[in-house]
C-alpha positions, 0 to 999 in steps of 0.5 A, a space after each residue: 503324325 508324330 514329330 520327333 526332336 534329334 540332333 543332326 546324325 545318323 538314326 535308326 528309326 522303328 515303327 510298331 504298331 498293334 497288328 502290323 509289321 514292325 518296320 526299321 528305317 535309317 534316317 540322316 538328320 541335318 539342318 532344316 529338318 526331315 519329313 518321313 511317311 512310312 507305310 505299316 503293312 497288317 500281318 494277317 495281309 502278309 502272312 495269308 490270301 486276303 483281298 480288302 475292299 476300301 472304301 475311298 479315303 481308307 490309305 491302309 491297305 491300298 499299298 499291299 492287299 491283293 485286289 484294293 476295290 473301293 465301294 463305289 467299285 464293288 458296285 460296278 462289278 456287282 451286276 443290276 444290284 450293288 452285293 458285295 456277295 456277287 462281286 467277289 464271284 469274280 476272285 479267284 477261288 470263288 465259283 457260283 456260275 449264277 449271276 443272280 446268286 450271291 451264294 458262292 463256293 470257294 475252293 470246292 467247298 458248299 456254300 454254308 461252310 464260309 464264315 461270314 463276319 459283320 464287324 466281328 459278328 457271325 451272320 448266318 445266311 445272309 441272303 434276301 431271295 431265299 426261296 427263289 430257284 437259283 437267286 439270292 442277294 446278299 443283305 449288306 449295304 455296300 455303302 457303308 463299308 469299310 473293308 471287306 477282308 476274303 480269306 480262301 484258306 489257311 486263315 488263323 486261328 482267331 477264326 472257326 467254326 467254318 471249313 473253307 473261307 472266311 468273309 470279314 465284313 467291316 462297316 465304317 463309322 459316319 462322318 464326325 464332320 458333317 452331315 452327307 448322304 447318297 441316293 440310288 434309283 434303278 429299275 431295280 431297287 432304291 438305295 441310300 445313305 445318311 451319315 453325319 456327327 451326333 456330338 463332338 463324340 459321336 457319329 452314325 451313318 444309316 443306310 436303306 434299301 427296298 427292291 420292286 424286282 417283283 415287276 421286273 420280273 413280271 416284264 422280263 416274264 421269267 423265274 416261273 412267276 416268281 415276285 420276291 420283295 425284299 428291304 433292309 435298314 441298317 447302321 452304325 453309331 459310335 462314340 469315343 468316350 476318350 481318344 482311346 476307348 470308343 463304344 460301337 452299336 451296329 444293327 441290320 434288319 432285313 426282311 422278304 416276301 415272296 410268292 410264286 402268282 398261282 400255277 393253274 394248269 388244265 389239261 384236256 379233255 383228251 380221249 381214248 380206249 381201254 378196258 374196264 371190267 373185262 369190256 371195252 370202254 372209251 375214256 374221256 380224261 381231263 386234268 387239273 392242277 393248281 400250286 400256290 407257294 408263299 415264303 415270309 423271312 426276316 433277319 436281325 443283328 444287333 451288336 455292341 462293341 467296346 474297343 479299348 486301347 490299353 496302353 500302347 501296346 495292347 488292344 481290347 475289344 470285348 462284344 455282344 450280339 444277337 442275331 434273329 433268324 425266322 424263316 415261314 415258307 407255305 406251299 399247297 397243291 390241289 391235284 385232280 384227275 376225272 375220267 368218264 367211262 362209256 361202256 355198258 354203263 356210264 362209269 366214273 373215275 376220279 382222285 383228287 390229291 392235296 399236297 401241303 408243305 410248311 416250314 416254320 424255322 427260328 434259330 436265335 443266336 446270343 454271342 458274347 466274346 472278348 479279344 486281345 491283341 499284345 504287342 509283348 515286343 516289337 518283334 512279337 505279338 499275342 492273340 487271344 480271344 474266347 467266345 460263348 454262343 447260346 443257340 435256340 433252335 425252333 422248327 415246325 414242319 408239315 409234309 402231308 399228303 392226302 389222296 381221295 380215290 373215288 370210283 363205281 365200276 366195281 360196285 355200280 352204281 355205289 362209288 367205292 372211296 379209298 382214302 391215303 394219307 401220306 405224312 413225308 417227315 418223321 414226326 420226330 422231326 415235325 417239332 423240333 426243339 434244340 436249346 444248345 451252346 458253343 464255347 471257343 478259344 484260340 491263341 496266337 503267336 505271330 513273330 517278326 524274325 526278321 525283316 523277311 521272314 514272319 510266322 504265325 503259330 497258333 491253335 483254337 478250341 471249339 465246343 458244341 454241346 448238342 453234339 458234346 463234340 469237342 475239337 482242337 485245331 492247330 494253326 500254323 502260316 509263314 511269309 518270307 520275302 527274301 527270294 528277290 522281287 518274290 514273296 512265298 506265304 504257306 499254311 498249314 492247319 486242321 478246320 472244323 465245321 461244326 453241323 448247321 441245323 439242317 445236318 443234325 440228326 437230332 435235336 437231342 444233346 449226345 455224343 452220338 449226334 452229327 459231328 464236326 467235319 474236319 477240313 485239313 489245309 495245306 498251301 504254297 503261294 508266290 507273288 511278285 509285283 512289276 513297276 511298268 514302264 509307262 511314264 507313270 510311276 504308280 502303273 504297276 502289275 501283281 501276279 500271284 500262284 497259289 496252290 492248295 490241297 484240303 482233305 476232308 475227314 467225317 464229311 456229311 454227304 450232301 447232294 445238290 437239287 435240279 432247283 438249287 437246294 441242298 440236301 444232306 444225310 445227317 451223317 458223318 458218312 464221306 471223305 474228300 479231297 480238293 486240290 487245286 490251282 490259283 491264277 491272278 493278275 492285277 493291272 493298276 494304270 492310270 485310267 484303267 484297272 482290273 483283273 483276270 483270275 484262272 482257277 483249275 480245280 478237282 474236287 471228289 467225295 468218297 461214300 464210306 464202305 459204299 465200295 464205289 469209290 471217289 466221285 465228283 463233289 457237286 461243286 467240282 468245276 475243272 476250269 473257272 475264268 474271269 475277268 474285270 476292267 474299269 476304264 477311265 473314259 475322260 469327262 466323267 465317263 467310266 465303262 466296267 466290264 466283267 467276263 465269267 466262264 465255268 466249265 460246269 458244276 458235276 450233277 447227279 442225271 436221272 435216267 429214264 426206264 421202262 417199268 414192265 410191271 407198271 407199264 409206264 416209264 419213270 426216272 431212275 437216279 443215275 451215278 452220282 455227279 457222274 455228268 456235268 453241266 454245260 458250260 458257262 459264259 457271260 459278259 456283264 457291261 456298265 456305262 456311267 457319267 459322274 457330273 455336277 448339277 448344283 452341290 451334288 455330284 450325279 451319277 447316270 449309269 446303264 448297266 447290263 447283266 448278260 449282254 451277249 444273251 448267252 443261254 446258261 443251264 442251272 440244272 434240269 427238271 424231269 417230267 412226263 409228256 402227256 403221253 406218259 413219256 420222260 421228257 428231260 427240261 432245261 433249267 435256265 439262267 435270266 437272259 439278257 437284263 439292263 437296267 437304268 440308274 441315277 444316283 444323287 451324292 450330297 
């Protein structure tokens, strides 16, 4: 707020501010005074598809994002566990088909290739439940958010390193007034907050979270036993040396233990005859089989930020963080096979195999970077920025199988013992060792041309020395509003990825190494907002149509499993294409807002001198829906609704044949991504009553995940009846799960 001393006449006011467009307004002075409220809109909203999420009482993007969710909402579209990860699912351009999952794919692309950003700081997988078949949560408190900025594509150039989207976590300083907080029970996990001043200058805000989905799951009698436990501690504290300059400390610890209780299975004894030794016998064979699978994982982020304002016209923020990521997974299975022999002699045959898998993986990242944002005119704003990251890469891993064969027939009665051993990982790759780091720089011109038309041009340089890959990438984007009522934004820009640890094919720095993929970007968008006519000024509806096309250069193959992993070839060895369609409509009334979103989408991948040509991505899902609606009861009652349909991610199928010379049936990989899954559905419903008791503000809430119980497939696993035929399994999705809370605002 600002007063202004004039005499009375006719003026033309502007209003400019660093990274906002700058606004002219006339004004007619007269006696007694005028007050005037203006509205500054962020660029990077006008010039590109960003959907913020605002926490309550945060006025600036309110008025202009896409899709405007405050915390408490990102709960209640986020089913049984508050993850604002899980809540974007329903935005156009995201598909996951998993309700359970918080990793998502936008626009055709793999999950690893978004970028995800904590008050500017990357975070790499940032999930708990990691080793959980088909389910993940995201690690941030959705409590102490700020905004949450979701870039689909054509984002600027202060980003990189990503080929797809860009997701910009921004957590909020604590109350500087006084001290408040928030509790939530459910029959999920317990969450909370506590925030208030440190001094006239300083505030922090806390936030925990510890989950018991281990006995949810041991009622709902799912996920092959699985109990995973997760936690996490984080927050911020700051404090403001002068009004313009202020130091930021944020920190987020997260930590999982998971184990799968022990799979004992005994088969037998079953009986029947055969030959041995050129006489006839008869067998008696029993099995038995016994897997046990733990997994530890922690993550940690600590980052300082300074944030100085220089002047009135330039903006510097300079920070560094560390993130630590360990990953300890252990899996042993004891396998063994008897068959009694009655024939002339009482013959014995057994083998006994112990499979171990072990991964030891710590990857530490040291990030120092520095940005400037020039206001150099009120039409015209610089950005730039470099950034150092150190990479420490230690993995250890243990593949190894051992297989004892004992039997007498053949040299009765002295029992012949063959030993096998099989080791499945390179020992190249048992230990590896990777010290590396990456260098960056980007800058970008964003110019007002006029009150209609406004562009950004723009470019970055990225190095990474494992690879010696060095890539450069131009930007350019544009919003023009002059078409009546309609707003055209495109964009236009070459991204690159550089390889994540589980694509590079050696941990030795060279040029022969793994290199970056390259995603080109090009994107038509239209949008119009209504003012309904329904007594209410502020009911309002906002369409938008984007459409898109990415083409993808030194693609690294990757292919997905029946349990939700990824696997990839280390090598730059495909080309794609991704083209598409973007839908969303968004209702605001008075006691009632939502949104549907449609996205129709093709995605292919093409192996190179393969000469089998294009095929489907595993992400390639033709039709994604969803919708969203929180309805405003009266009397503190509030209902939410959310509605998924995907019409099927592509797979690649197994095939059973018979092997003749084996004399058995086996599983043959089929064409790849040839098939689809079965489609999709689901309906999510929450009920909830805001009400007082005392100084605190209660929340009762019922919230149900799946509520029509529909059956989703995942994927399929291919196995072998008893009788040694293929037997083909569904991989299922979690059926029909409610879940009872309270939470406790003071």
């Amino acid at each position: 707020q600002f007063s202004l001393s004039l005499a009375n006449g006719d003026y033309q006011l502007q209003f400019s501010f660093i990274g906002y467009k700058t606004e002219t307004a006339p004004i007619t002075v007269a006696d007694g005074g005028k007050t005037l409220s203006i509205a500054l809109i962020p660029t990077g909203v006008l010039l590109q598809e960003v959907t913020v999420y605002t926490n309550p009482g945060d006025g600036e993007a309110a008025q202009v994002s896409s899709t405007s969710l405050q915390s408490e909402r990102v709960r209640e579209i986020s089913s049984i566990v508050p993850d604002v990860m899980r809540s974007i699912q329903a935005l156009p351009g995201i598909s996951a088909n998993n309700e359970f999952s918080a990793k998502f794919n936008v626009r055709g692309g793999n999950f690893d290739e978004n970028l995800v950003l904590v008050n500017g700081a990357q975070v790499y997988e940032p999930f708990h439940v990691k080793e959980a078949d088909n389910a993940s949560i995201g690690i941030f408190n959705v409590d102490l958010m700020r905004k949450v900025d979701l870039m689909t594509g054509g984002f600027s150039a202060r980003y990189g390193d990503r080929a797809s989207s860009v997701l910009n976590i921004e957590y909020r300083e604590g109350n500087r007034e006084r001290y408040t907080g928030a509790a939530t029970l459910s029959m999920t996990n317990l969450d909370g907050y506590i925030e208030g001043p440190l001094s006239s200058r300083g505030s922090f805000i806390l936030g925990l979270r510890k989950s018991y989905l281990e006995y949810v799951l041991a009622m709902l009698d799912v996920e092959d036993g699985a109990r995973p436990s997760f936690y996490d501690i984080q927050g911020v504290t700051s404090f403001y040396i002068t009004p313009k300059n202020k130091l930021l400390f944020e920190f987020i610890h997260a930590g999982d233990d998971f184990r799968i209780d022990p799979q004992i299975e005994t088969i037998g004894p079953f009986t029947g005859t055969g030959t041995v030794q050129g006489e006839p016998a008869n067998l008696t064979e029993t099995r038995y089989d016994e897997e046990n699978e733990k997994a530890r994982y922690f993550s940690n982020l600590f980052d300082l930020q300074s944030v100085n304002f220089i002047g009135k016209n330039l903006l510097l923020r300079t920070e560094v963080s560390y993130y630590d990521q360990l990953e300890e997974e252990r899996y042993h299975e004891i396998f063994n096979r008897n068959v009694a022999i009655e024939a002339s002699q009482n013959y014995f045959y057994r083998v006994d195999v112990d499979d171990i898998e072990e991964n030891d993986l710590r990857i530490k990242t040291l990030e120092m970077k520095s940005d400037i944002d020039a206001q150099i005119h009120p039409f015209h704003q610089l950005k730039a920025g470099i950034s150092y990251q150190d990479i420490r890469y230690r993995q250890d891993q243990v593949d190894r199988e051992t297989i004892v064969e004992r039997f007498d027939f053949e040299n009765y009665p002295d029992t012949t013992v063959n030993v096998i051993d099989n080791n499945y990982i390179d020992p190249a790759d048992q230990q590896i060792r990777a010290d590396s780091y990456k260098l960056a720089g980007y800058l970008e011109d964003v110019w007002q041309a006029s009150d209609k038309l406004l562009l950004s041009i723009g470019g970055r340089a990225d190095y990474f020395d494992i690879n010696r890959d060095l890539n450069i990438s131009p930007r350019i984007s544009a919003s023009y509003s002059g078409l009546g009522e309609w707003t055209v934004r495109g964009a236009w820009g070459h991204y690159y990825q550089s390889p994540i640890y589980r694509q590079i094919a050696s941990p030795v720095a060279s040029d022969t190494n793994t290199q970056a993929i390259r995603a080109t970007h090009y994107i038509l968008s239209l949008e119009r907002g209504f003012l309904l006519k329904t007594g209410n000024g502020s009911d309002n509806l906002k369409l938008r149509i984007e459409s898109y096309y990415k083409d993808y250069d030194d693609l690294i193959h990757s292919e997905i499993g029946g349990d939700g992993n990824i696997f990839y070839t280390r090598r730059n060895d495909a080309t794609g294409f991704v083209k598409g369609i973007d839908l969303h409509a968004v209702l605001s009334m008075k006691r009632f807002y939502g949104w549907l979103s449609y996205g129709l989408l093709s995605a292919k991948e093409d192996l190179i001198d393969d000469n089998r040509g294009a095929f489907p991505r595993y992400t390639d899902q033709r039709h994604t829906l969803s919708a969203v609606g929180d309805m405003q009861l009266g009397s503190g009652w509030k209902f939410n609704f959310r509605a998924f349909y995907g019409s099927g991610f592509a797979y690649t199928p197994l095939v059973p044949e018979f092997d003749t010379d084996a004399d058995r049936w086996i599983w043959e990989e089929g064409d790849i991504n040839s098939e689809h899954l079965p489609p999709y559905k689901r309906l999510d419903v929450r009920l909830s009553r805001e009400f007082a008791m005392g100084n605190a503000r209660m929340v009762a809430f019922l919230d149900v995940s799946n509520v029509l119980n529909f059956k989703n497939i995942y994927g399929y696993s291919y196995r072998f009846t008893r009788q040694g035929l293929p037997n083909r399994e569904e991989v299922e999705l979690w059926p029909i799960v409610p879940s009872l809370g309270l939470t406790v605002k003071l």
